[in-house]
Structures are given as C-alpha cells and as structure tokens.
C-alpha positions in Angstrom: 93.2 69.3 31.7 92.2 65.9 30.7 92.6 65.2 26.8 91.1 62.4 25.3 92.6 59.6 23.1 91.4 61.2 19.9 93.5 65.1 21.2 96.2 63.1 21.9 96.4 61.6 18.6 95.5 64.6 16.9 98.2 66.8 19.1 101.2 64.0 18.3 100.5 64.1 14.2 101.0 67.3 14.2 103.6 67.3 16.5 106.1 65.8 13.8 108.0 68.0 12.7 111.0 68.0 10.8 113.0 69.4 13.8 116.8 69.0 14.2 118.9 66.3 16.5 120.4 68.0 19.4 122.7 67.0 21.6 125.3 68.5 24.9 127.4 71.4 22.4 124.5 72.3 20.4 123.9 76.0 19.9 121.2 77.8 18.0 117.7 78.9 17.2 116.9 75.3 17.7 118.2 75.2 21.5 116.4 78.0 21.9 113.0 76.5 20.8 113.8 73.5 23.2 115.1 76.4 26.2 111.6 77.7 25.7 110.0 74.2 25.4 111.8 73.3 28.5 110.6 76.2 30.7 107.0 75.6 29.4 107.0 72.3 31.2 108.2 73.5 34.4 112.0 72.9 33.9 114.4 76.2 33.8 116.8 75.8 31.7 118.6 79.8 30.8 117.4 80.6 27.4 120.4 81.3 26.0 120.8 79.0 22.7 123.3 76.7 23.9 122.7 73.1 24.8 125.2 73.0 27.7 125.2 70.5 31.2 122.6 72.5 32.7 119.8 71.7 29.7 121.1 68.3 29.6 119.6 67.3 32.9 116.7 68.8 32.3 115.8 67.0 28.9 117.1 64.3 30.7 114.3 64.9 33.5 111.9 65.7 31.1 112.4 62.5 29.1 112.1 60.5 31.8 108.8 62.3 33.0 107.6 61.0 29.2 109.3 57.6 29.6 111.4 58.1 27.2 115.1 56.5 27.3 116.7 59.7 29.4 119.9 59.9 27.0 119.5 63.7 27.1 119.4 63.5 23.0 116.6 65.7 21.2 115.2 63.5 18.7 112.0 63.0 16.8 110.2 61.5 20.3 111.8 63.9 22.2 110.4 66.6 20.5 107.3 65.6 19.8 106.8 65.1 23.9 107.8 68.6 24.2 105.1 69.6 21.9 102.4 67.6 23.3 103.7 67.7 27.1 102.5 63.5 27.1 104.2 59.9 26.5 104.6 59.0 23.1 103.9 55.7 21.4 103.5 54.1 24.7 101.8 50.5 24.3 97.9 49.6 25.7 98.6 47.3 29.2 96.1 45.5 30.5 95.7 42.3 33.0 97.6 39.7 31.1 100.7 42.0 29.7 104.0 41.4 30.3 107.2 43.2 29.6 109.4 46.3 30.2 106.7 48.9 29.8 104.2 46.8 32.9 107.4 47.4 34.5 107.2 51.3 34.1 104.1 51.1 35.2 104.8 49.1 38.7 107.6 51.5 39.1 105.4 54.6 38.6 102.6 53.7 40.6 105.0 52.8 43.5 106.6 55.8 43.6 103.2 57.3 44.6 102.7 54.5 47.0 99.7 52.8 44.5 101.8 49.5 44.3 103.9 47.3 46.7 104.1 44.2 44.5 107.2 42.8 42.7 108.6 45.0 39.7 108.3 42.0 37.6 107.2 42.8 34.1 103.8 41.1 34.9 100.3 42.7 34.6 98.5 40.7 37.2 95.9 41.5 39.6 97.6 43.7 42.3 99.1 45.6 39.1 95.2 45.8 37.8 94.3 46.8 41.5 96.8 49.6 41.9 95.8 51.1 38.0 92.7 51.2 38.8 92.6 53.1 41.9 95.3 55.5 40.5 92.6 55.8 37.8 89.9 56.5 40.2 92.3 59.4 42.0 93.3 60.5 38.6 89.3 61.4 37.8 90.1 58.9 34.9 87.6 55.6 34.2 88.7 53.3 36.1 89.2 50.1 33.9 92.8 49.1 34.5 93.6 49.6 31.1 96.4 51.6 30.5 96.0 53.8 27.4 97.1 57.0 26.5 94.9 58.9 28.8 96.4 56.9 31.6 99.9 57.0 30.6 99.5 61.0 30.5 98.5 60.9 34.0 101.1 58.7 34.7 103.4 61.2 33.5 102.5 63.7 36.0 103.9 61.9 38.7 107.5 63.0 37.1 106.3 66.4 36.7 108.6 69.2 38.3 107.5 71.7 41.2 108.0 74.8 38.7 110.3 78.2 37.8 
C-alpha cells in the first residue's frame, strides 16, 4: 500500500489523540489499546492489559521500526506511529544534509545492503546513489529525496515476520 504525502499528513493529524503515557507496570484499558495496536503491526504482545517485559520489547521494536528513540515509553509519537503504522515528524534529506537523521538513513539502507559508505552524518553522492535505487526497488520516484513516502518505506525494513 503506498500512501502519499498528503494520507500521511492527513492519517498523523488525526492521529493525535489525547492518549495516556505508558510505561513497564502500566495496566489498563489503555495497554490493552496498545496490546491490540502492537499485534496489528506484526508484534505479539498477550493482550492482557498489563504493560509488563514482554510489551516492553516489542514497543521497543516497534519504535525503532518508526525511528523513534526505543525507550519503550508510550508517548504522544509513539502513539501516533501506532495509529498510522509510519515515521513521524521525520525531516526531508536530500544531497547536501548532514546530521543524525542522514545517519539513520545510511544505517537503514545498509542493513539491506543499499549502502557501503561511511555512517557519517553526510548526504553525499553514494548516500544519493543508494536512496535512489532503494527508491527505484521500493516502486517509489526515484529522486533521492527523502520524504515521508520514503521514510515509510524505510520503515519496512524494521518490520517483523508476523503472529
């Protein structure tokens, strides 16, 4: 399913919801939204209202599927990533960028074998090379601009085998 810039935004605004913090030792109807959240997106947690070890590492692993910090803490970004299954707030990179988030980028793509540069922080041309043929495999326009359509596939990379 590809979703376009404009379904993205859309899906995140209404994503934000006023939606509790949740931590390890949580327990409720809340945990059990999150469970159920969880399981949607390919991670098992047991349903069972309690935000124990177990659902820890699997927000954990689902946070870092989003690139989110993986502190295993249900906050606003979390939760709006479990609603919309995509990255959140994640910056446009193109040649030329620098920082942590080119770095997530050169770390993703070679995971999957796309990049065997330096993990430096800088968008340069082997970075622009290896986003644009992960766009090209993706079915994506290949540009080597990272936007929010490319971060979602991106995102995939992290995504688990199933229940």
């Amino acid at each position: 399913m590809q979703l376009t810039d404009k379904q993205l935004s859309s899906t995140q605004a209404t994503a934000q919801l006023n939606k509790p913090l949740l931590v390890l030792g949580s327990k409720g109807d809340a945990v059990i939204e999150l469970q159920k959240l969880l399981n949607h997106w390919g991670y098992c947690p047991v349903v069972d209202g309690s935000f124990g070890p177990a659902t820890l590492e699997f927000v954990k692993a689902f946070q870092r599927r989003v690139f989110l910090q993986p502190d295993g803490i249900v906050g606003n970004l979390t939760w709006q990533a479990l609603y919309t299954g995509a990255p959140i707030n994640m910056p446009v990179l193109q040649r030329g960028s620098k920082g942590q988030a080119v770095m997530t980028v050169q770390e993703t793509l070679q995971i999957i074998g796309q990049y065997t540069g330096l993990i430096d922080g800088d968008f340069g041309p082997m970075t622009d090379s290896a986003v644009r043929n992960f766009q090209a495999n993706a079915g994506l326009v290949a540009d080597g601009i990272v936007g929010s359509r490319t971060w979602y596939a991106l995102s995939k990379v992290f995504a688990p085998i199933g229940c």
